[in-house]
C-alpha positions in Angstrom: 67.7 30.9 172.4 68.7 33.7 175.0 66.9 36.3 173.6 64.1 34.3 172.9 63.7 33.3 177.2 64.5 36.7 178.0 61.9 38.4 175.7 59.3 35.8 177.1 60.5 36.9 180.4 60.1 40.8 180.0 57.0 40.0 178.2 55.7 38.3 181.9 57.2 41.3 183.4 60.4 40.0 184.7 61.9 43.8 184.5 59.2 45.6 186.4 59.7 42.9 189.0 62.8 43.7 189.6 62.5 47.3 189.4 60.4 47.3 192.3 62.7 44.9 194.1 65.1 47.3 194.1 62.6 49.7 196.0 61.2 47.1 198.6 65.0 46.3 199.3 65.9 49.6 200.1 62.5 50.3 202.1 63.2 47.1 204.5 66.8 47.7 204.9 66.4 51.1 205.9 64.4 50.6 208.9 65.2 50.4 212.4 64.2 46.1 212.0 66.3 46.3 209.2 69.3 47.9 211.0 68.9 45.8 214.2 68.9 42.6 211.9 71.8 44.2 210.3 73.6 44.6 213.2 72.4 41.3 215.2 74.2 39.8 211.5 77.7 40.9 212.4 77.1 39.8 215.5 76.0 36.4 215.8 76.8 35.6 212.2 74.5 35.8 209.5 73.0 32.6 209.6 72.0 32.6 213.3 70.7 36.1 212.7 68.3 34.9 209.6 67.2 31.0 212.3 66.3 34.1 214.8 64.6 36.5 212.3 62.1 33.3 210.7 62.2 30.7 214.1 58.4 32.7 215.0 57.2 31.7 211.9 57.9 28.1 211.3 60.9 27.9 209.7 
């Protein structure tokens, strides 16, 4: 049953998806938003840095 939902997964391409996750990760965390929300983390704690991060949009 495994290999069966993983091969219908790869067939929707579930590993390319990730494979380029990998990249956008690594492109937004290496930016100077990305080090500032990095740094505004350890500082405030995590979770207040994420309400600060999203409060413009809504959420």
């Amino acid at each position: 049953m495994k290999q069966l939902v993983n091969q219908a997964l790869y067939a929707q391409g579930l590993a390319a998806t990730q494979t380029l996750g990998v990249f956008f990760d690594g492109i937004a965390r290496h930016t100077p938003e990305g080090y500032q929300f990095a740094q505004r983390a350890v500082d405030a704690g995590f979770k207040e840095a994420v309400r600060e991060r999203d409060e413009p949009y809504g959420r």
